[in-house]
MIDO-705218 format. One line per 3 residues: number of its first residue (from 1); their letters; for each residue x, y, z of C-alpha. Coordinates in Angstrom, 2 decimals. Layout:
NUM> a> X Y Z  ...
***
This chain:
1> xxx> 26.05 52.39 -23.71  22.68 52.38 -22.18  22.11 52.12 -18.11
4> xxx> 19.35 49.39 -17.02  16.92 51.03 -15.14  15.92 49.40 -12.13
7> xxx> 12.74 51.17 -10.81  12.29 50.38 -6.74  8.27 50.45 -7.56
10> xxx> 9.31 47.56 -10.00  11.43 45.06 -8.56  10.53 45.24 -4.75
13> xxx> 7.01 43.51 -5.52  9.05 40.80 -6.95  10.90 40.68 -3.80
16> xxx> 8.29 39.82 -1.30  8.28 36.53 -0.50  10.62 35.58 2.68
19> xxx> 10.53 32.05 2.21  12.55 32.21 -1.19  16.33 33.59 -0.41
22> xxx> 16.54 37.50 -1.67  19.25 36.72 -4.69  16.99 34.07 -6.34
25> xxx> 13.82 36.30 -6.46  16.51 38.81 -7.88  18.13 36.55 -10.47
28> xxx> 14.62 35.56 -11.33  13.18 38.67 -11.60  16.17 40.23 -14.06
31> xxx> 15.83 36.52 -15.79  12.34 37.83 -17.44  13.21 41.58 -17.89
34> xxx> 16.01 40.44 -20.04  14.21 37.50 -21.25  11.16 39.05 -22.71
37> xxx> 13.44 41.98 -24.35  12.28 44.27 -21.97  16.02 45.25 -21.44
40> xxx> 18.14 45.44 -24.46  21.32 43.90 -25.18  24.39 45.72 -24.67
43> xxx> 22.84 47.84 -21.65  24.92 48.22 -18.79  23.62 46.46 -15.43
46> xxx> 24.08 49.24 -11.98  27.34 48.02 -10.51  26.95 45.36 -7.51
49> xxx> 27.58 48.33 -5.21  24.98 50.79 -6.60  22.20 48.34 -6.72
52> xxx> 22.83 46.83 -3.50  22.55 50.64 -2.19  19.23 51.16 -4.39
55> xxx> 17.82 47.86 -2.66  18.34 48.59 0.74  20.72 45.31 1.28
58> xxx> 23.94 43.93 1.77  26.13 43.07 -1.50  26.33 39.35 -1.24
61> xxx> 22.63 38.71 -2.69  23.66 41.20 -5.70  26.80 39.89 -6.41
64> xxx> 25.54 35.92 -6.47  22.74 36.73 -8.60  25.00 38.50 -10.98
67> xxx> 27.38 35.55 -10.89  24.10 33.47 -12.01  22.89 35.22 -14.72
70> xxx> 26.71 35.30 -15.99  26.94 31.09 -15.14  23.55 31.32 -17.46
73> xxx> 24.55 33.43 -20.31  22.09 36.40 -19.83  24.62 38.52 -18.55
76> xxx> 28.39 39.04 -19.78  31.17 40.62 -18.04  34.03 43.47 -19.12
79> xxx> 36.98 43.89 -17.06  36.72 47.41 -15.39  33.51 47.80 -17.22
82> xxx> 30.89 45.88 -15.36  28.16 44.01 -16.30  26.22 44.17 -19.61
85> xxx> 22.83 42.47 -21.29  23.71 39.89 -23.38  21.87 39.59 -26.87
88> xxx> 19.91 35.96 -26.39  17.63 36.47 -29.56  16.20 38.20 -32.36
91> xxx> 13.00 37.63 -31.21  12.22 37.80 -26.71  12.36 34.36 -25.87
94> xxx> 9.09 33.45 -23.30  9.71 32.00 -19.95  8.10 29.15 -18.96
97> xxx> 5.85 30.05 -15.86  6.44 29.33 -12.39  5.23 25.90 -11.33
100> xxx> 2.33 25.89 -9.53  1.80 24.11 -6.03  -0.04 20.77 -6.84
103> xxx> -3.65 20.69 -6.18  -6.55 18.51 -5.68  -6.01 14.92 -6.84
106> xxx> -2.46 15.48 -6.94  -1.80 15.72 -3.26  -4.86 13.15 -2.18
109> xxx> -2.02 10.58 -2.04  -0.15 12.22 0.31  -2.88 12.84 2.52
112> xxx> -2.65 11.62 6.55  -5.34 9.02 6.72  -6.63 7.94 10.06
115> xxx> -7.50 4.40 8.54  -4.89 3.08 6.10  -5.68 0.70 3.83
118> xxx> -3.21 1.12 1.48  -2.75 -2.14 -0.59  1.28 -2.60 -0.60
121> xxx> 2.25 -0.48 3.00  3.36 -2.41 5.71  4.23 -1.74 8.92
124> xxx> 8.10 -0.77 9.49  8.20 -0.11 12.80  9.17 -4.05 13.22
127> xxx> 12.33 -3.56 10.97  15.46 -4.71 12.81  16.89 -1.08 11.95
130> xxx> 19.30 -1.45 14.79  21.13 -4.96 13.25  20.83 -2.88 9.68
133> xxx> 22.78 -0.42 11.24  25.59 -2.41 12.45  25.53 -4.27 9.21
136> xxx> 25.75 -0.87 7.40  28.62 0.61 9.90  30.38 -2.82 9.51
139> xxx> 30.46 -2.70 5.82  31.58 0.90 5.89  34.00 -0.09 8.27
142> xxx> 35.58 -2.92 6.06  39.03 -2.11 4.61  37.96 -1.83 1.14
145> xxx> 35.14 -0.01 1.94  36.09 2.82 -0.07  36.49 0.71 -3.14
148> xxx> 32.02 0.74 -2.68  31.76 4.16 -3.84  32.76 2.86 -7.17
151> xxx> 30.56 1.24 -9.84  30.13 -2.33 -8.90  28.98 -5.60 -10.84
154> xxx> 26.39 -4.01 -13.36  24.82 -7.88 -12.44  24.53 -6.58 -8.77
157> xxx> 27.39 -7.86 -5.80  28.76 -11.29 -6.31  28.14 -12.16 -2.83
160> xxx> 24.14 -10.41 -2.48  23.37 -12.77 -5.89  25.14 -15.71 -4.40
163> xxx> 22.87 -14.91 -1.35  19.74 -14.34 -3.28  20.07 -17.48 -5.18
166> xxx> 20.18 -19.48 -1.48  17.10 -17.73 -0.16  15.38 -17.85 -3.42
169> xxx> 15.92 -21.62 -3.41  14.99 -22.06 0.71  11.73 -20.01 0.26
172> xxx> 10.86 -20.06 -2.86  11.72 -23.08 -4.32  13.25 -21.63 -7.18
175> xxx> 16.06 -22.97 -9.19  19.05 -20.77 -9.82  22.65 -20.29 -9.96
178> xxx> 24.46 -17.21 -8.75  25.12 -16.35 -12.29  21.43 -16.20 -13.06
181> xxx> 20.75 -14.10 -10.95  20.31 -10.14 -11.92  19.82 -7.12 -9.51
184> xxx> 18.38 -3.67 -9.87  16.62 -0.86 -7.71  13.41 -1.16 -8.81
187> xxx> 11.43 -3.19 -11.38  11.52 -0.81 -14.20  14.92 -1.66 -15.34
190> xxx> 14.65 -5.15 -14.93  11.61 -4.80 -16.92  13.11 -2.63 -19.43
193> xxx> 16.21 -5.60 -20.04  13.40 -7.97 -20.29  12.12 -6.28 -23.30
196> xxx> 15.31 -6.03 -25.28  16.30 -9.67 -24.00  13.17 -11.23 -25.85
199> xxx> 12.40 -8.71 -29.11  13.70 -11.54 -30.71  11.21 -14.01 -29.54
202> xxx> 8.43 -11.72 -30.75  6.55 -8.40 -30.39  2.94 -10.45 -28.43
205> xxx> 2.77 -10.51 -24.85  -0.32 -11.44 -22.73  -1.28 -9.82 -19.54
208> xxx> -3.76 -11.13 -16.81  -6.87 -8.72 -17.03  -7.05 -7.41 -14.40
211> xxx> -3.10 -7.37 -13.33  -0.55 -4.93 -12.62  -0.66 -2.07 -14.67
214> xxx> 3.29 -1.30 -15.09  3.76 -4.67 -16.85  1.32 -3.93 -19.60
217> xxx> 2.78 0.06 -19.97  6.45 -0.94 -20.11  5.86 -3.54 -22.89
220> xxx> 3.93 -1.49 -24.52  6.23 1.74 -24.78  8.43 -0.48 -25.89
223> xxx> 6.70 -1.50 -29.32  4.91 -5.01 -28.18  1.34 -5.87 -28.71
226> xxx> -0.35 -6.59 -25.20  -2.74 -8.89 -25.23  -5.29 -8.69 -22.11
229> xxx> -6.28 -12.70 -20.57  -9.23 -12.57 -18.26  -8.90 -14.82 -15.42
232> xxx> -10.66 -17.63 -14.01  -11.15 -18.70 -10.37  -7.78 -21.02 -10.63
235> xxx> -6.01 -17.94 -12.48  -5.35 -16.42 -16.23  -7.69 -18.47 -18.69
238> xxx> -5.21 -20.86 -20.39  -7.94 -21.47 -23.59  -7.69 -17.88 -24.21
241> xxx> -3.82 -17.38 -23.86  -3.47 -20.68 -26.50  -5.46 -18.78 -28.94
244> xxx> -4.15 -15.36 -28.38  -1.02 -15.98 -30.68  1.20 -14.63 -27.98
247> xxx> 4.49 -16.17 -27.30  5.36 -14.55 -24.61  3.15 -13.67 -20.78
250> xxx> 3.31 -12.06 -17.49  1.37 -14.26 -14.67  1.71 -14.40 -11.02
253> xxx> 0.56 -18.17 -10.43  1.72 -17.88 -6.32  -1.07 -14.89 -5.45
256> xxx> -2.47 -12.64 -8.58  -3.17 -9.28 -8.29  -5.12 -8.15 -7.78
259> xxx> -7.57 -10.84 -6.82  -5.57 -13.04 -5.25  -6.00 -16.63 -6.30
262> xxx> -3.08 -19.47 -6.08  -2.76 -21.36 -9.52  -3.34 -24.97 -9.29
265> xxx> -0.39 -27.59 -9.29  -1.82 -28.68 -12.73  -2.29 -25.60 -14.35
268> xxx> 1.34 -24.18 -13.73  2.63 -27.55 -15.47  0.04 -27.08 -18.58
271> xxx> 1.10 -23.60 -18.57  4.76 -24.75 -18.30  4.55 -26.95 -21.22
274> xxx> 2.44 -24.37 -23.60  6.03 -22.19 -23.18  7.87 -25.24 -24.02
277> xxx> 6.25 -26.08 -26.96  6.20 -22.48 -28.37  9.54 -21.45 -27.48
280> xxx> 8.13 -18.48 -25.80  8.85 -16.99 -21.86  6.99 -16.46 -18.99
283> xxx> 7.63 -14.05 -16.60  6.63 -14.83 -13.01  5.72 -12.12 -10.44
286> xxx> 6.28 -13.53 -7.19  5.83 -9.83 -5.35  4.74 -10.91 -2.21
289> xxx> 5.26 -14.63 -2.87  6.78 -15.28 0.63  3.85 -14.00 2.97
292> xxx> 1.12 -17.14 2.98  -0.76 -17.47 5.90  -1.95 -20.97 5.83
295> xxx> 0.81 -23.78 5.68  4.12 -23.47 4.06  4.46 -21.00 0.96
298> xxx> 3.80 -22.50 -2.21  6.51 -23.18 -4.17  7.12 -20.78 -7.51
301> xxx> 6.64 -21.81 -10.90  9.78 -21.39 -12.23  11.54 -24.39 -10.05
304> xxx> 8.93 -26.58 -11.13  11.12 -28.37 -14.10  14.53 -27.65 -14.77
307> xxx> 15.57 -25.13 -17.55  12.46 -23.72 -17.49  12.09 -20.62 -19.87
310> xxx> 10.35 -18.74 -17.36  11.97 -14.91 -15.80  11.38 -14.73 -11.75
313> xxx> 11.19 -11.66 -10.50  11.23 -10.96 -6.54  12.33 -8.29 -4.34
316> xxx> 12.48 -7.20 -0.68  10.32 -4.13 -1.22  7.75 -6.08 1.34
319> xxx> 10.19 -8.34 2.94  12.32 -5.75 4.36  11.45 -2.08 3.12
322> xxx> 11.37 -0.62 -0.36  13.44 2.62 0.92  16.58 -0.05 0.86
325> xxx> 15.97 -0.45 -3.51  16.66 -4.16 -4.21  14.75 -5.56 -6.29
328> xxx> 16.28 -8.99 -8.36  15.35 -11.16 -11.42  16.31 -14.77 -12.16
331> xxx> 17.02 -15.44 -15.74  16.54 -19.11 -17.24  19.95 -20.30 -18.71
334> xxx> 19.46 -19.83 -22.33  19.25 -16.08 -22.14  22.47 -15.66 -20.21
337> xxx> 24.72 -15.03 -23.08  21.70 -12.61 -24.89  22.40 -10.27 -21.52
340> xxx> 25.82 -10.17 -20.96  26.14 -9.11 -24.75  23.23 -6.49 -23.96
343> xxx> 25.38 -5.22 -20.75  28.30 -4.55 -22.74  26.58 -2.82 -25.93
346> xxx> 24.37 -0.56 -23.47  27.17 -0.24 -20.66  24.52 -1.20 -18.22
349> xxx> 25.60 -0.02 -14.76  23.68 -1.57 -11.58  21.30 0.84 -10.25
352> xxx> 21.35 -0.77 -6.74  23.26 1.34 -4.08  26.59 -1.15 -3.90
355> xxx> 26.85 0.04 0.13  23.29 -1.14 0.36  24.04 -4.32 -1.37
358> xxx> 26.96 -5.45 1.23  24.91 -4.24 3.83  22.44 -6.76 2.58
361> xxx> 24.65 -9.57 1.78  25.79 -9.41 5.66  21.94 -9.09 6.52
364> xxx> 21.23 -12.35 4.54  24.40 -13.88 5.39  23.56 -13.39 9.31
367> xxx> 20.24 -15.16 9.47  18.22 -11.25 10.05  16.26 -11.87 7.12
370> xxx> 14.63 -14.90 7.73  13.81 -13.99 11.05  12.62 -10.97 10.31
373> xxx> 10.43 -13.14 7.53  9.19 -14.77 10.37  7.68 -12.32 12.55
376> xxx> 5.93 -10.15 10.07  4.40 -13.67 8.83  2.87 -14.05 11.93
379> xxx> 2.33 -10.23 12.53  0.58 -10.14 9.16  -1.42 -13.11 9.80
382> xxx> -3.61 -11.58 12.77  -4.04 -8.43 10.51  -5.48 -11.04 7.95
385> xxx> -7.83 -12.83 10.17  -8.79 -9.98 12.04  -9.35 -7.83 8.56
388> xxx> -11.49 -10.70 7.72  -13.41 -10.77 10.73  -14.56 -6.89 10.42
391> xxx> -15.75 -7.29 7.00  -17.69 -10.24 7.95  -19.37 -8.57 11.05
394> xxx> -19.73 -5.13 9.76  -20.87 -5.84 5.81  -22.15 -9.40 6.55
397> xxx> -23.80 -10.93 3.44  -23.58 -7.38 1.95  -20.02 -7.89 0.76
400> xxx> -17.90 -10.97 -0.65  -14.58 -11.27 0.57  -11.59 -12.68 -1.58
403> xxx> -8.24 -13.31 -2.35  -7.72 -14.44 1.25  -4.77 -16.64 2.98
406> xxx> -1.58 -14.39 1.41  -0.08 -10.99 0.59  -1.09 -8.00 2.00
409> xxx> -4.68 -7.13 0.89  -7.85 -8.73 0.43  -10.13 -7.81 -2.21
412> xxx> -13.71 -6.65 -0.98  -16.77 -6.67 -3.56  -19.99 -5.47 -3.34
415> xxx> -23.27 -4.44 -5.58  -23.85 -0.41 -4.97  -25.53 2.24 -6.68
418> xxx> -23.02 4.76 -6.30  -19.21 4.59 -8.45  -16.17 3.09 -7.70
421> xxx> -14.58 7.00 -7.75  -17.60 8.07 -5.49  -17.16 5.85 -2.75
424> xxx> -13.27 5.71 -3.07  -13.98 9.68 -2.03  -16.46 8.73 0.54
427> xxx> -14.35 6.87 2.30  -11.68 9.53 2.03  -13.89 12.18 3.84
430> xxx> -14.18 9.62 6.70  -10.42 9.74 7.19  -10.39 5.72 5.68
433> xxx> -7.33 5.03 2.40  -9.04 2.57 0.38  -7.98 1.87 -3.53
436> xxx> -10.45 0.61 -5.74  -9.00 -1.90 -8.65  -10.37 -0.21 -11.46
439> xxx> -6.75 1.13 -12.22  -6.09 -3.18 -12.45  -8.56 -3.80 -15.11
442> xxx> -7.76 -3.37 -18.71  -8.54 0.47 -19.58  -9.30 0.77 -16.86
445> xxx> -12.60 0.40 -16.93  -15.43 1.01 -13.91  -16.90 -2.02 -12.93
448> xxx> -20.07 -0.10 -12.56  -20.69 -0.58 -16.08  -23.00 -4.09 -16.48
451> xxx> -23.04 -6.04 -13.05  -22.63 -2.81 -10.47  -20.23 -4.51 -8.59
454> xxx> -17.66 -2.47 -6.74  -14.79 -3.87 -6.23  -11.69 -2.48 -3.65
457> xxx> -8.35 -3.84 -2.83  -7.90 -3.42 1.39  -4.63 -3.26 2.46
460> xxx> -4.07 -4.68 5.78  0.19 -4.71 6.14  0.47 -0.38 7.09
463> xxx> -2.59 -0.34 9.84  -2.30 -1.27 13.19  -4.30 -4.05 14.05
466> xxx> -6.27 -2.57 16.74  -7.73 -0.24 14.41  -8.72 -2.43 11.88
469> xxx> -12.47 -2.83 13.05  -13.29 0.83 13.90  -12.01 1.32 9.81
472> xxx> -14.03 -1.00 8.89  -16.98 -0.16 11.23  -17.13 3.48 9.89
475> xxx> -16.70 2.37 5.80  -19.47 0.19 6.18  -21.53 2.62 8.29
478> xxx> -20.57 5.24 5.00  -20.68 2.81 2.39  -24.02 1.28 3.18
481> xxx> -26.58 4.06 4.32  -27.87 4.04 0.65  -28.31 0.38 0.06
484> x> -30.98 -1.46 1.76
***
């Protein structure tokens, strides 16, 4: 049988780089040769002893990258023969290349901004993270605590939906049982339920344009027809959704996004009864229902009449921190028995870390919450006014403010010559994080095109409040030199 040859001028270049341990740039480097047919089947490998002589190095980085390539199948081993090239192919079989380090836009996300007006960060430095912990060590400390490293209710904990349903009801006025109640890590598999739970109430759903983007993509990817409403000052334009031969629709009546506007009273009952009447669903996103700024909260729409066919979804991504992964949905009555018959068929699991939900359910339990609730109301509240105040003083009758009194951004408008995209990177080069809400708009198209008004969503929840005015000092200073 044929010896491998293993040239020194040929495999130490591809053992140069310190950072990567020496028996993966090995293992990778004999993964191509053999690969790309450079070495033939049935050729012997140097024993683990030889080569490690050859290289210059110990025999533990030979021997695990051998033990690799066998785990693989590139290699195969003979007892008191060594190790030999296995045949993969007829043909060499191409390696995918390396993967390159991300670049450019990719990593503008991660960047460190000096001004950070990112529209859903808030500031986590007021988390009670010491009470979490001795909820958390409590709940690890229970007796059955190793019983929570199991699969748990694929509904989410008894006791976190039994708590849910109480400070839904408290804060948000909703109207809920326990039993109604559904819990996941993050909206996407809520959202992805939702789908299958209402195929049979048709394949049409309307979107507010502009709105969150995910709710559009997930319906669509999952064979509906999305039907883009514009809005109106008092929310999505109800003449349009009546004629739009949708039965179904995603609104958030409490604070839209992106622009911000409460939904009348009126207009949630009108909107109510066109559901009724067509035997359709709404789904209500009450993201950041519980921050308002100005009087009590306003109530949701789905506890406005009982056995409403309307799906609440909430969370504590903003309430608490979205690290912790609890996200929940409220489903109306009638399409109970449609899930728990979809939970057995798909042997739906909860995605929801069960220690996480105890820990929770004692959090709730223990009054944390709400308290917590109640200083980052008033925290967020002098962010708000003061955000306010800077765009007044510093843009003046330049810029229109909107979407004020709740959530955690404000939207800021004005008429410029330059792009969305250009000013977006303006302001990046300034050290300032500002989104524009192009990506909210239907297609998201640029606004530039017809009126040339920009239009940017300012986060005010992840900035310190003393440096809101110097941010917005220096973005006007950078945004306005061209316009007169």
């Amino acid at each position: 049988m044929n010896q491998v040859s293993i040239h020194l001028n040929g495999i130490s270049p591809a053992l140069a780089d310190p950072s990567v341990p020496l028996y993966v740039q090995l293992y990778q480097y004999m993964k191509k040769e053999i690969a790309c047919g450079r070495w033939k089947a049935e050729a012997r490998l140097p024993s683990v002893r030889k080569l490690a002589e050859l290289l210059g190095v110990s025999t533990t980085p030979i021997e695990m990258c051998y033990q690799q390539l066998l785990a693989e199948g590139f290699i195969l081993s003979r007892p008191r023969s060594g190790y030999f090239v296995r045949k993969l192919a007829d043909s060499p079989i191409p390696l995918p290349p390396e993967p390159e380090a991300p670049k450019g836009q990719l990593l503008r996300r991660h960047h460190s901004f000096r001004y950070d007006f990112h529209m859903s960060k808030n500031e986590y430095g007021y988390f009670p993270i010491a009470e979490w912990r001795k909820a958390y060590n409590r709940t690890l400390r229970h007796e059955n605590a190793a019983e929570l490293l199991f699969f748990g209710d694929p509904q989410g904990e008894k006791g976190l939906r039994y708590e849910i349903a109480k400070y839904a009801r408290s804060v948000r006025g909703v109207s809920c049982s326990p039993e109604q109640v559904v819990i996941a890590s993050d909206p996407y598999p809520l959202l992805d339920i939702i789908c299958r739970l209402l195929r049979p109430y048709g394949n049409v759903i309307a979107v507010e344009d502009p709105g969150y983007p995910q709710y559009p993509e997930v319906f669509r990817r999952n064979g509906y027809q999305v039907i883009p409403v514009p809005l109106k000052e008092d929310g999505i334009d109800l003449d349009l959704l009546r004629g739009s031969h949708a039965g179904l629709a995603v609104v958030s009546p409490s604070h839209q996004f992106p622009a911000g506007m409460v939904m009348p009273f009126s207009k949630r009952l009108a909107l109510l009864q066109w559901i009724q009447e067509s035997g359709g669903f709404l789904i209500e996103d009450d993201y950041d229902g519980e921050f308002r700024y100005y009087g009590r909260p306003i109530p949701c729409m789905q506890g406005l009449i009982p056995d409403s066919r309307v799906i609440y979804l909430g969370g504590f991504s903003q309430v608490l921190s979205p690290a912790l992964g609890i996200q929940y949905m409220i489903l109306p009555s009638v399409l109970l028995e449609d899930y728990h018959h979809l939970k057995h068929q798909l042997f739906l699991e909860c995605t929801a870390s069960r220690l996480h939900q105890h820990t929770l359910e004692r959090f709730m339990r223990e009054g944390y919450v709400d308290r917590h609730l109640r200083k980052m109301r008033a925290i967020l509240r002098k962010k708000h006014d003061q955000l306010m105040a800077s765009a007044g003083r510093h843009f003046g009758k330049r810029a229109f403010v909107s979407g004020t009194g709740a959530g955690f951004h404000l939207m800021l408008s004005l008429r410029h010559p330059l792009s969305e995209a250009e000013l977006e990177l303006r302001a990046e080069k300034q050290g300032i994080r500002i989104h524009s809400a192009a990506y909210t708009r239907f297609h998201s198209q640029d606004s530039s095109k017809g009126s040339g008004i920009r239009e940017f969503i300012v986060g005010f929840g992840g900035i310190q409040e003393k440096d809101i005015d110097d941010g917005i000092r220096l973005l006007a200073s950078c945004w306005l030199e061209e316009v007169e």
